[in-house]
C-alpha positions as CSV (number, residue, x, y, z in Angstrom):
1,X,-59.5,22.1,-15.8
2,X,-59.1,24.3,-18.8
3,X,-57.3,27.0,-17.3
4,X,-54.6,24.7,-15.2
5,X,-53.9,23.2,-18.6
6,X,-53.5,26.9,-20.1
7,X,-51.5,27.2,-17.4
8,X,-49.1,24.2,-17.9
9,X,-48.7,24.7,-21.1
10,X,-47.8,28.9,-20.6
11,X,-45.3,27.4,-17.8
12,X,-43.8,24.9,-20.2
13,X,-43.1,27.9,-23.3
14,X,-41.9,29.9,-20.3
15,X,-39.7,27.4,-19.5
16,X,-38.5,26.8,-23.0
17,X,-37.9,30.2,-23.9
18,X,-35.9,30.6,-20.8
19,X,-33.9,27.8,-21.6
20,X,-33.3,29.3,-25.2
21,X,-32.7,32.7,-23.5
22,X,-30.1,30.7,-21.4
23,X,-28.6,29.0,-23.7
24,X,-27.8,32.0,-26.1
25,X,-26.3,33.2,-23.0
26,X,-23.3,30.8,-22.6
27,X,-22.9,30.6,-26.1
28,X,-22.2,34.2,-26.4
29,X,-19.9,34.0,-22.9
30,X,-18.1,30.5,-24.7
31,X,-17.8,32.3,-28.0
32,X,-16.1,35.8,-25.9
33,X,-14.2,33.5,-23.7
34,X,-12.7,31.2,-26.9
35,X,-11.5,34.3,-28.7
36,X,-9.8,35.9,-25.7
37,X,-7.9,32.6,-25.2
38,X,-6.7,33.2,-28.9
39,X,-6.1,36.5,-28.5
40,X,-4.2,35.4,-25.3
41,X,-2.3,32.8,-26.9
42,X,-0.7,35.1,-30.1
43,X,0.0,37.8,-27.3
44,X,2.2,35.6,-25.3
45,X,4.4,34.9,-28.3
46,X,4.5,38.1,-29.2
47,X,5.0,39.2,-25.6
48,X,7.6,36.6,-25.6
49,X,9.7,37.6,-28.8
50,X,9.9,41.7,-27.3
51,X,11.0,40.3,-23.7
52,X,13.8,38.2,-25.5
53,X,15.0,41.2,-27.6
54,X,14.6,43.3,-24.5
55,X,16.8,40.6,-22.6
56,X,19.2,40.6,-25.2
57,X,20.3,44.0,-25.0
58,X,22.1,44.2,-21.0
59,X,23.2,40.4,-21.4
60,X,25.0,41.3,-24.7
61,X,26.4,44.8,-23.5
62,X,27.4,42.6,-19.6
63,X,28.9,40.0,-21.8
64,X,31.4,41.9,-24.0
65,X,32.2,44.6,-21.0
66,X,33.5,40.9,-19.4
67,X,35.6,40.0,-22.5
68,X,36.9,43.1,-23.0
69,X,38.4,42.7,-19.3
70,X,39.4,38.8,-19.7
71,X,40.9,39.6,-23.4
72,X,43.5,41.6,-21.8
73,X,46.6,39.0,-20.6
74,X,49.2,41.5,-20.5
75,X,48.2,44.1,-17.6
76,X,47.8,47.0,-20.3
77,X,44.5,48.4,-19.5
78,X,44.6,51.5,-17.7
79,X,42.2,51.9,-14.4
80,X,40.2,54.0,-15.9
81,X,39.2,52.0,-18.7
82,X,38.8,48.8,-16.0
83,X,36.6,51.7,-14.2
84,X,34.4,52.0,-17.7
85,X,34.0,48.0,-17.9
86,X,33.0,47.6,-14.5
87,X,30.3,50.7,-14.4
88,X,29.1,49.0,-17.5
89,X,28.4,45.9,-15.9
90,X,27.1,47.4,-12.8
91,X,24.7,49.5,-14.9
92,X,23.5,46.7,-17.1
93,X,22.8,44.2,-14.5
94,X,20.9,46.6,-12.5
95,X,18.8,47.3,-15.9
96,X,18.3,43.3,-16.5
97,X,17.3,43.1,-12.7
98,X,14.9,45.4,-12.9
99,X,13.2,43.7,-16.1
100,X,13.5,40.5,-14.5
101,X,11.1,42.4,-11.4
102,X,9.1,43.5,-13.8
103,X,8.4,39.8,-15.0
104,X,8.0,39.0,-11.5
105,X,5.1,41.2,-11.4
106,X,3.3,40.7,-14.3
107,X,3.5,37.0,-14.4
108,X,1.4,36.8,-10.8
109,X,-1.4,38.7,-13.1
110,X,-3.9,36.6,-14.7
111,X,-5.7,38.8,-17.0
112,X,-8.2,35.9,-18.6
113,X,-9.8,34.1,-15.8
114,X,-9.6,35.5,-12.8
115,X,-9.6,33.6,-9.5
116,X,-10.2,35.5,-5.9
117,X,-9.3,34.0,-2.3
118,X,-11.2,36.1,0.1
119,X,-9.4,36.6,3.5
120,X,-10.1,38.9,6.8
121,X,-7.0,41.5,7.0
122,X,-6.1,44.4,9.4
123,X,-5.5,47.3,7.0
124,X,-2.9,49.3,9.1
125,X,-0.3,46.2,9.0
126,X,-1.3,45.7,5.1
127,X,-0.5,49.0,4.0
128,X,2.5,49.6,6.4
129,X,3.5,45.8,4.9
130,X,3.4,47.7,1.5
131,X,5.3,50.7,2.6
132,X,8.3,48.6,3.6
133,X,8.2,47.2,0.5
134,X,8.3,50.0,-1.2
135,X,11.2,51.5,1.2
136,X,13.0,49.1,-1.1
137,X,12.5,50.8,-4.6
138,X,13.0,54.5,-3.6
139,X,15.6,57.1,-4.1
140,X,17.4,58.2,-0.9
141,X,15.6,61.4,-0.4
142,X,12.2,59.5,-1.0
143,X,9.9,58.4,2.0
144,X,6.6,56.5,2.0
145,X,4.0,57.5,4.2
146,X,0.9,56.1,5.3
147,X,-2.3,57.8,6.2
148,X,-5.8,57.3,7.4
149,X,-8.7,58.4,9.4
150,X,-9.8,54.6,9.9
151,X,-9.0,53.3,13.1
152,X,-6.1,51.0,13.6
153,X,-8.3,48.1,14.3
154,X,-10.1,48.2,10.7
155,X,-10.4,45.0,9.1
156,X,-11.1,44.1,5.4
157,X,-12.4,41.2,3.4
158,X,-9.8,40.9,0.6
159,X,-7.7,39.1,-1.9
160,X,-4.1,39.9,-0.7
161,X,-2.9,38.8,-4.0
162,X,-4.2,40.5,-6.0
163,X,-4.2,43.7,-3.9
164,X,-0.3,43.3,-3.7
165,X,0.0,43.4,-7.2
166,X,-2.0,46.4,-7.6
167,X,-0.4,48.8,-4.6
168,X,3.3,47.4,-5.5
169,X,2.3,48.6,-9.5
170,X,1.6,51.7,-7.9
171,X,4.2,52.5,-5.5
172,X,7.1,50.8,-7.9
173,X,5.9,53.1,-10.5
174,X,5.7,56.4,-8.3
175,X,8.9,55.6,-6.8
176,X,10.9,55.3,-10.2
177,X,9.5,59.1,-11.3
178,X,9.8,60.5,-7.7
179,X,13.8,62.0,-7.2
180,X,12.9,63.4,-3.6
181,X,10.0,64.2,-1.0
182,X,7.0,62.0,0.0
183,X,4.9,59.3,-1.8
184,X,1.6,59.2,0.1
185,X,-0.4,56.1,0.6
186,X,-4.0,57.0,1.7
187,X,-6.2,54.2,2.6
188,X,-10.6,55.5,3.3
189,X,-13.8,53.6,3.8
190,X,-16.3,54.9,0.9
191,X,-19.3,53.8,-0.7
192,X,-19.6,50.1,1.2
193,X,-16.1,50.0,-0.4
194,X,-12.0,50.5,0.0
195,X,-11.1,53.8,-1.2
196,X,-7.0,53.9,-1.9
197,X,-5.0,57.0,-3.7
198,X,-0.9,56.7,-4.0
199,X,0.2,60.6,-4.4
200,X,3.4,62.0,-5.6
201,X,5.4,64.9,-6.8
202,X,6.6,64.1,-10.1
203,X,6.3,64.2,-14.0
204,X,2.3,64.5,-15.2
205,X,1.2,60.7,-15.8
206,X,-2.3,60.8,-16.1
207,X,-2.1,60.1,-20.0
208,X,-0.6,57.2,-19.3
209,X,-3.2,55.6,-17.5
210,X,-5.8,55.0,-20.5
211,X,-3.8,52.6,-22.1
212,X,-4.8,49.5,-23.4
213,X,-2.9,46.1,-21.6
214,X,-3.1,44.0,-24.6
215,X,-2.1,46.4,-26.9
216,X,0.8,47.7,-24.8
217,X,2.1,44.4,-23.9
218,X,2.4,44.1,-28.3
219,X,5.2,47.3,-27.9
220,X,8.4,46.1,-28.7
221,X,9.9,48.1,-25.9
222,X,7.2,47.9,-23.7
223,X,9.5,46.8,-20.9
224,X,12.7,49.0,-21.9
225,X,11.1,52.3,-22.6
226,X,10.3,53.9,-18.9
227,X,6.8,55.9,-20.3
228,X,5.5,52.8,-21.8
229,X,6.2,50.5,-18.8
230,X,4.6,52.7,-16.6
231,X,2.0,52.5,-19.0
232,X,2.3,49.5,-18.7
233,X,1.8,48.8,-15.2
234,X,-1.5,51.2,-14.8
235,X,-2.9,48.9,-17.3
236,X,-2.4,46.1,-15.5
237,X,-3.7,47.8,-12.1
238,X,-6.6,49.4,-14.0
239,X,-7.5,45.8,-15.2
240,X,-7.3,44.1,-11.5
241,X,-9.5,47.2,-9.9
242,X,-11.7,45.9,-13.2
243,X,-11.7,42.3,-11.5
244,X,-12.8,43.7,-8.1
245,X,-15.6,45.3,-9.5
246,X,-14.4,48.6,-8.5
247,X,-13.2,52.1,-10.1
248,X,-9.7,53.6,-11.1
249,X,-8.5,56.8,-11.5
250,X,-5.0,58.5,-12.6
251,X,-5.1,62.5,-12.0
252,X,-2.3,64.9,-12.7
253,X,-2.9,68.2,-9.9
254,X,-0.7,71.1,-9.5
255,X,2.8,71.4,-9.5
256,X,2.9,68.0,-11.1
257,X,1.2,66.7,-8.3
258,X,0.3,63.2,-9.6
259,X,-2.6,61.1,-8.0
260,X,-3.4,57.3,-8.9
261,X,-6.3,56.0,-7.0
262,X,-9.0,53.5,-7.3
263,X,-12.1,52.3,-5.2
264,X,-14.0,48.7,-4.9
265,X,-16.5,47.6,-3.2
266,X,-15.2,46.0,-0.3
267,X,-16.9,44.4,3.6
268,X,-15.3,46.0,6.1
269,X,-15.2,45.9,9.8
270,X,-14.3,47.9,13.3
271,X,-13.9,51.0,11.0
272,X,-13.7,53.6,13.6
273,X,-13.5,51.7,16.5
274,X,-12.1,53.5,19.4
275,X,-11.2,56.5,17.7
């Protein structure tokens, strides 16, 4: 009788110090989670106040390129100052497209609680669905190839989300530093887990890739200057391999040979089958 009582009574302070052990938990998680919110909030106005200035800049230079054109009523300006004016406007609006792409991207990215939506893929059409894609941002002399020893059957469990955000931050990135030749997509099975690497010829960017995404996104020019926004967008890719659980990795080999790739683990199926 004695020693079920001893026991009780060890279950129950058992119990209780679990509960405080527990309890310290979530308030340490509640406490982490409240200041990243705040951090979160005074980011987005800052964030907000460096995209409008950034904004600014092409919509002011597109807008007095048009009055200098519609401020002439008498026929006077020559063609090749009509030439200047219009090249000016052409240039500009492809500059404000591209930051407006660059909003695109980064306002899909939820970098304070993430969500995942697990679906079954077929890893040849994804990736060849993210070459087209990339087709798209490219020089002329630049081609995107795929390549794999998995079979074309192979399946993965994934968020497609979320992966699209990180391969387009890749291949957007390679693509505005690569002038000719090939940007490689190569797509393994390793460790239980998806093993990708996007490789290109092209300046050394693997100091880039340790940058913080909450600092960076405090830059004022984080979206204008082409160093930091590439910064800019390994941060962000770094931080979604973070949410998958997985490992990324920006390395710089010879002749400028630059190689961003990243690992997580990941359930895959029919991996080799009929090779």
């Amino acid at each position: 009788m004695k020693v079920a009582i001893l026991i009780i009574v060890l279950l129950i302070i058992a119990f209780g110090i679990s509960l405080l052990i527990v309890r310290r938990r979530y308030i340490k998680l509640l406490d982490l989670a409240t200041k990243r919110a705040q951090k979160s909030e005074q980011l987005k106005s800052v964030f907000i106040d460096n995209i409008s200035r950034t904004l600014r800049s092409p919509l002011n230079a597109i807008v007095n390129s048009c009055n200098k054109l519609l401020e002439e009523k008498d026929g006077n300006l020559q063609s090749a100052q009509v030439m200047t004016a219009v090249t000016n406007i052409s240039d500009y609006s492809k500059e404000l497209l591209d930051y407006v792409l660059q909003l695109h991207e980064m306002s899909k990215f939820e970098g304070i609680t993430p969500s995942f939506t697990f679906i079954e893929v077929n890893l040849t059409e994804l990736m060849a669905s993210y070459r087209r894609e990339a087709m798209n941002y490219t020089k002329p002399d630049v081609t995107v190839r795929v390549i794999s020893d998995l079979s074309p059957h192979c399946r993965a469990i994934l968020d497609t989300n979320l992966m699209h955000q990180l391969m387009m931050h890749l291949l957007t990135s390679a693509a505005k530093h690569v002038t000719h030749g090939d940007i490689f997509i190569k797509y393994n099975c390793e460790r239980r887990g998806l093993k990708v690497a996007v490789s290109y010829q092209g300046l050394d960017l693997s100091e880039l890739a340790h940058g913080d995404i909450y600092s960076l996104l405090q830059e004022d020019d984080a979206m204008k200057d082409s160093g930091k926004s590439t910064a800019l967008s390994l941060a962000i890719c770094r931080a979604i391999v973070d949410m998958f659980g997985g490992e990324f990795f920006m390395d710089s080999e010879g002749d400028k040979k630059n190689v961003a790739s990243f690992w997580f683990p990941c359930e895959m199926k029919d991996v080799y089958k009929d090779l």
